[in-house]
C-alpha positions as CSV (number, residue, x, y, z in Angstrom):
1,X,-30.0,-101.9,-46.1
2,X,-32.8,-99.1,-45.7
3,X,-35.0,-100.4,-42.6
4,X,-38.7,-99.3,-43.8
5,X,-41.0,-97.3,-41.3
6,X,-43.3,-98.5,-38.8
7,X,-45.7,-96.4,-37.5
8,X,-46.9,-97.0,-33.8
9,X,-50.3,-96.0,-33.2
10,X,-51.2,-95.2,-29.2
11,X,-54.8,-93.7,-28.0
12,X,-54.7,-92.6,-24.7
13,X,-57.1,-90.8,-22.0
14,X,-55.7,-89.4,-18.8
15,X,-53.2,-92.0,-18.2
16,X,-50.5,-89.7,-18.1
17,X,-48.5,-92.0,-15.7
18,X,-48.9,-95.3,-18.0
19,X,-48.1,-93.0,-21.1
20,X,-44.9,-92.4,-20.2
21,X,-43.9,-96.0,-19.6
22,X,-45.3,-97.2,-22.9
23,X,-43.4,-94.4,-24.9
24,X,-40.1,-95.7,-23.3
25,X,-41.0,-99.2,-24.6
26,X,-41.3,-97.6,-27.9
27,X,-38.0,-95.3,-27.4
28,X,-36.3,-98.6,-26.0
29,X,-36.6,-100.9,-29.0
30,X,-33.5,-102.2,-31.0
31,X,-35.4,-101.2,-34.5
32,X,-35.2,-97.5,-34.8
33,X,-36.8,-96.3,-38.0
34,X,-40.6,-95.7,-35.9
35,X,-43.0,-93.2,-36.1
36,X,-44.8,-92.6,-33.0
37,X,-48.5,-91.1,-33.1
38,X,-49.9,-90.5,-30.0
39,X,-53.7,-89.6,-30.4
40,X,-55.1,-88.0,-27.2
41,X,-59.2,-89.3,-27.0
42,X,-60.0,-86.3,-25.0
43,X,-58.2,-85.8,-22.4
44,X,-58.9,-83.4,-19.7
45,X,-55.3,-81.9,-19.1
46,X,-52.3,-81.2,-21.1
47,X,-49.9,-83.9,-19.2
48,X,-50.3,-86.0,-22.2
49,X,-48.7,-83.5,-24.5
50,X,-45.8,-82.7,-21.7
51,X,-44.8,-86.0,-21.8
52,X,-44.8,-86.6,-25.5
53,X,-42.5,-83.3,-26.2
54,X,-39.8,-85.6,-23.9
55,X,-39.6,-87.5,-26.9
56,X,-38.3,-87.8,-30.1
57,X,-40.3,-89.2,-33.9
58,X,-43.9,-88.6,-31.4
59,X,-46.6,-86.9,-32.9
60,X,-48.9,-86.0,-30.5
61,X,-52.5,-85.1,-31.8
62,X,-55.8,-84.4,-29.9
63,X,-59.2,-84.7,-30.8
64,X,-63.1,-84.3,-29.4
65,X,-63.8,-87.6,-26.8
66,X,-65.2,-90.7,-28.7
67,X,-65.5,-92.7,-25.8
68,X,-63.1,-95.5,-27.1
69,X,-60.1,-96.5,-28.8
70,X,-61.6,-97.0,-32.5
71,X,-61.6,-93.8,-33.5
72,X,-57.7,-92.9,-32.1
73,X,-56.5,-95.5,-34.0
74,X,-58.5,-94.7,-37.0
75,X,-57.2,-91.3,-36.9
76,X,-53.6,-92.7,-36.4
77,X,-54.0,-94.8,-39.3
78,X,-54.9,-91.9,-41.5
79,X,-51.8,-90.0,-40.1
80,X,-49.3,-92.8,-40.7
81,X,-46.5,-93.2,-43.2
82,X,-45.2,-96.7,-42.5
83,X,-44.8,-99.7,-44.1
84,X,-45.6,-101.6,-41.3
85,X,-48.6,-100.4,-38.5
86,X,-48.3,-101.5,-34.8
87,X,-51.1,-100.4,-32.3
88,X,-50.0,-100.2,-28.4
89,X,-52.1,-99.3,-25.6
90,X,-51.3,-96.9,-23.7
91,X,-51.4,-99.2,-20.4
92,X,-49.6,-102.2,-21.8
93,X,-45.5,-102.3,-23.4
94,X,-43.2,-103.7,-25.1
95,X,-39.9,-106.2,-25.5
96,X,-37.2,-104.0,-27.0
97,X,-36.9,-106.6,-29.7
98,X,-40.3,-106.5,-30.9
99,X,-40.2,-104.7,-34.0
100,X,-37.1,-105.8,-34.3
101,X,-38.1,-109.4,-34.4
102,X,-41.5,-108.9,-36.1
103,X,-40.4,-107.0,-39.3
104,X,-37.3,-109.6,-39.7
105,X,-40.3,-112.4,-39.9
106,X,-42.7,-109.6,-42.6
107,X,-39.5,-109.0,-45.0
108,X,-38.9,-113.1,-45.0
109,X,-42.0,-113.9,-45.5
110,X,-43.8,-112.1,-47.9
111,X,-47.3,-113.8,-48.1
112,X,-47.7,-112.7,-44.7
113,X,-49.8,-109.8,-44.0
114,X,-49.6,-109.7,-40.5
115,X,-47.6,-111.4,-37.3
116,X,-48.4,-111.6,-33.5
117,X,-47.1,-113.1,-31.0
118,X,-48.7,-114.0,-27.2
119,X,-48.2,-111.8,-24.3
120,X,-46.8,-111.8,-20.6
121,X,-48.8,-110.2,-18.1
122,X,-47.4,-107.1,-15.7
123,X,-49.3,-105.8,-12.3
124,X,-50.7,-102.1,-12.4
125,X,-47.0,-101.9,-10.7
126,X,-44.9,-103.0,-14.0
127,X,-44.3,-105.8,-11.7
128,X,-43.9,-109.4,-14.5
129,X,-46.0,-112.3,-13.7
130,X,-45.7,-115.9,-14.4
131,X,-48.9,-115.8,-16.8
132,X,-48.8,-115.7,-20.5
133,X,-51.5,-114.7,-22.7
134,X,-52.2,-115.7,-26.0
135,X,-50.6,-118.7,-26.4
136,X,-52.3,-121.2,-28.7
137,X,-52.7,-125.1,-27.6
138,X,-51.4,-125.7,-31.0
139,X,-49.2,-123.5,-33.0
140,X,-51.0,-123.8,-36.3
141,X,-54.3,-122.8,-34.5
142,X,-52.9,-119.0,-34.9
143,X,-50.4,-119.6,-37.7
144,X,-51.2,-118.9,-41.5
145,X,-54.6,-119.1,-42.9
146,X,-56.7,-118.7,-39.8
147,X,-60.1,-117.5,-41.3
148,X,-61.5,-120.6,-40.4
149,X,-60.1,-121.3,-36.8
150,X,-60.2,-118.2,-35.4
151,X,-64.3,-117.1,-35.8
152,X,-65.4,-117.4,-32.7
153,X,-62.9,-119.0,-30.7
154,X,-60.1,-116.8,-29.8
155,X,-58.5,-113.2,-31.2
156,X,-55.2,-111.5,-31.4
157,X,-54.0,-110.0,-28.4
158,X,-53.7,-106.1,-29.2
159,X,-50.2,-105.3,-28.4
160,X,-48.4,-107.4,-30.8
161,X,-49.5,-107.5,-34.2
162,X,-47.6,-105.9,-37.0
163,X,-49.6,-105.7,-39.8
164,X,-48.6,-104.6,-43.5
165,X,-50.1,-101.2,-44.5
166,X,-52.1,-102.6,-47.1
167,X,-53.6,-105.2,-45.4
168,X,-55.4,-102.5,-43.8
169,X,-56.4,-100.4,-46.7
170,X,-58.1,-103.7,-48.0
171,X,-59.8,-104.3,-44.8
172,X,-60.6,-100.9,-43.8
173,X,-61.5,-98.9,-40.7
174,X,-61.8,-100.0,-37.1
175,X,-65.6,-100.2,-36.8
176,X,-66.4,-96.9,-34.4
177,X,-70.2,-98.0,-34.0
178,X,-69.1,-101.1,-32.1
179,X,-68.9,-101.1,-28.6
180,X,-65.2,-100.4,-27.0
181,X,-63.7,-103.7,-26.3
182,X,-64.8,-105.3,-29.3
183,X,-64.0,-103.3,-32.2
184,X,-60.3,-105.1,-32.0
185,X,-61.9,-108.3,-32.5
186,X,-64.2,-107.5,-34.9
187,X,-61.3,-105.7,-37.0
188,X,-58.6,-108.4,-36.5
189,X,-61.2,-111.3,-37.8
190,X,-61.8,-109.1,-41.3
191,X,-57.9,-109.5,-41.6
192,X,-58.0,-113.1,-40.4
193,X,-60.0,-113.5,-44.4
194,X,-57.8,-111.0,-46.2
195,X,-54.5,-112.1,-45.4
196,X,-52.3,-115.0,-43.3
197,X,-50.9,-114.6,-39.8
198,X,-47.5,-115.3,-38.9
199,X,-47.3,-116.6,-35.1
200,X,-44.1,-116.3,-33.4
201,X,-44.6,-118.0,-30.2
202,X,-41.8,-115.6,-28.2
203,X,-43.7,-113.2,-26.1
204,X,-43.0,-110.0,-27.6
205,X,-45.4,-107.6,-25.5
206,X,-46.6,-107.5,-21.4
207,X,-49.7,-106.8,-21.0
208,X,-50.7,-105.1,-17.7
209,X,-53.8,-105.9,-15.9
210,X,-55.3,-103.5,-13.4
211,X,-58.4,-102.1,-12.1
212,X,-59.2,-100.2,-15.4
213,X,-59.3,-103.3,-17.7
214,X,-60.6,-105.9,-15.6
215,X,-64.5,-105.2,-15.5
216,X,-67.5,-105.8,-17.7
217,X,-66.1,-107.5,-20.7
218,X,-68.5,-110.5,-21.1
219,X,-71.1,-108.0,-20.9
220,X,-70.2,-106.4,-24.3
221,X,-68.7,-109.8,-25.7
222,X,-72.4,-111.9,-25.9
223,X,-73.3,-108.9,-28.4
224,X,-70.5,-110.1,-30.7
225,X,-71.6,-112.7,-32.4
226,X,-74.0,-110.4,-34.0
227,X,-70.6,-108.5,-34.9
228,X,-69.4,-111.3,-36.7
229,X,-72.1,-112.6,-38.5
230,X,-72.2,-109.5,-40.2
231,X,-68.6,-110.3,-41.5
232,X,-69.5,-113.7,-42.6
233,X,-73.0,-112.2,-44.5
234,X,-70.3,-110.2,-46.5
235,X,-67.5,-112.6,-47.0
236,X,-70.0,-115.3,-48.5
237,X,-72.0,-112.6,-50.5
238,X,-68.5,-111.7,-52.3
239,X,-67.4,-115.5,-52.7
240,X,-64.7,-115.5,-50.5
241,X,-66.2,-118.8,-48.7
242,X,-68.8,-121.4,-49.0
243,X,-72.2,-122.4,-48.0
244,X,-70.5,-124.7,-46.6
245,X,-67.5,-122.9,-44.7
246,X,-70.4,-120.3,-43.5
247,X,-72.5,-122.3,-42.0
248,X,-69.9,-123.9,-40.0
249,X,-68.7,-120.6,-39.2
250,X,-71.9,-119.4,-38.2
251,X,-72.0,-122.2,-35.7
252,X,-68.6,-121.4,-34.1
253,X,-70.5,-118.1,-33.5
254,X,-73.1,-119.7,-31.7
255,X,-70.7,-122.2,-29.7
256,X,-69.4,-119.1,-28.4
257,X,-72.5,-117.5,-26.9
258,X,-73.5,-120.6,-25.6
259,X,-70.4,-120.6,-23.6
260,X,-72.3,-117.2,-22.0
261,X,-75.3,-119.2,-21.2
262,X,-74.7,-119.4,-18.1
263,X,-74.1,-115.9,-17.1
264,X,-76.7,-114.2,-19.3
265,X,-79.2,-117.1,-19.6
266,X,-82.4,-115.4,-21.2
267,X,-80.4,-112.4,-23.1
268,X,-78.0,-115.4,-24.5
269,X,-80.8,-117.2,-25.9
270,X,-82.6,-114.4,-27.3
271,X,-78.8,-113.5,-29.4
272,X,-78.6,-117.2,-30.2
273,X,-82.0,-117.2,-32.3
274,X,-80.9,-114.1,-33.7
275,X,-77.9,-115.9,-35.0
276,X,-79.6,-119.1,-36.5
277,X,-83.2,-119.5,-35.8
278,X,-82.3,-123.6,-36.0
279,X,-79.1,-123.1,-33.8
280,X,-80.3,-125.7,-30.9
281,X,-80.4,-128.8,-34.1
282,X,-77.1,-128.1,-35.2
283,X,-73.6,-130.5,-34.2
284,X,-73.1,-130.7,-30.6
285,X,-75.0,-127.8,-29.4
286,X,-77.6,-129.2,-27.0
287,X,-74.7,-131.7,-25.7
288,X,-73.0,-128.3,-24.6
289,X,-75.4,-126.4,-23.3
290,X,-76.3,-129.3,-20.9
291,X,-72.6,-129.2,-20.3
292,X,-72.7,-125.5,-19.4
293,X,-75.5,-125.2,-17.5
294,X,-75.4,-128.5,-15.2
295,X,-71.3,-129.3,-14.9
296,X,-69.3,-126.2,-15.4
């Protein structure tokens, strides 16, 4: 039996060191028919390339700085050939059995677009550590059709999707006028309305957390409900839900940037009437805010 191509997308900047190890994650895995396209945001040396030329199936291509990983993976998508697209950071790794695992579950289940999986998290060392990531309370909170579960209350983590090739030219694009750190999201709740999500609750991919990554996320994340309203304007304007499903969508928005409240008390207020102008009279809202502010 023919095993059908994946292409693995990796941006990278100057992480010549990390690199390496994630390209051995990629040369390790029990599925062999991969791709590899390595796309170099910039850089300021040629290590990069070095290392790529140690291995084979890697495409190594380079272009002008853009600041963030949309537009690598953007160009990676154009580039690829697969079947079957998987995006790795060039910080985090893999379980040789990924692929392996995850297009066994795509070619068995065919009204799946996608399927992800949670994570285990690594030091900057590579060293494993008894936290996973990713891991739902319930398993059909992540499992088939999630378009209305997921808005607002949780995403994929980035590392372990596979995702059919035309489930993403239906969705399109990473958005590249988003800031970094939330274009994943953005992208991954388009899918969430385009096609199901198979969750295999096996950690399939180790996530490392260092210095680097472990900074000013909520800072960028109260300006994504704006993000994602944008996604439900469209979805309702084509039919795809209704009045109904959008204004309780719309309010799993807000839920979320109350949770911010705290933290960014005028600037979360200001985005929350932005949002829905009658957001502080809709189901349970005031109860948590007074929950936020006074008890967390």
């Amino acid at each position: 039996m023919i095993q059908p191509l994946v292409s693995v997308i990796i941006p990278t900047y100057n992480r010549g060191t990390f690199l390496k190890q994630a390209l051995q994650s990629v040369a390790d895995q029990t599925y062999k028919n991969i791709e590899i396209l390595v796309v170099d945001d910039g850089s300021s040396s040629d290590e990069n390339q070095r290392i790529c030329k140690q291995y084979t199936n890697v495409s190594y291509i380079k272009i002008p700085n853009s600041g963030g990983p949309a537009k690598p993976r953007n160009t990676g998508i154009r580039k690829a050939k697969g079947k079957f697209i998987a995006f790795l950071d060039d910080d985090d790794l893999w379980m040789p059995f990924k692929i392996e695992t995850q297009v066994n579950i795509l070619s068995e289940n065919l009204s799946f677009g996608l399927t992800h999986s949670p994570c285990q998290v690594i030091d900057e060392n590579g060293k494993l550590q008894d936290i996973i990531i990713g891991r739902p309370g319930t398993y059909n909170l992540k499992h088939g059709d999630v378009s209305m579960k997921m808005l607002g209350n949780w995403t994929l983590m980035m590392p372990t999707p596979l995702v059919r090739k035309s489930v993403i030219e239906q969705v399109g694009y990473f958005n590249e006028s988003i800031p970094s750190a939330l274009e994943d999201v953005e992208f991954w709740t388009r899918c969430s309305f385009i096609t199901k999500f198979y969750y295999c609750d096996k950690p399939l991919a180790l996530y490392r957390k260092h210095d680097q990554n472990i900074s000013t996320a909520n800072d960028k994340y109260i300006n994504l409900p704006l993000y994602l309203k944008k996604i439900l304007n469209n979805q309702y304007n084509q039919n795809r839900i209704t009045k109904k499903q959008y204004n309780q969508l719309l309010n799993n928005t807000c839920q979320s940037q109350i949770k911010l409240l705290k933290q960014y008390p005028l600037k979360g207020v200001l985005k929350l009437f932005q949002l829905d102008i009658f957001w502080l009279f809709k189901k349970n809202n005031l109860k948590m805010i007074i929950y936020i502010l006074f008890f967390k």
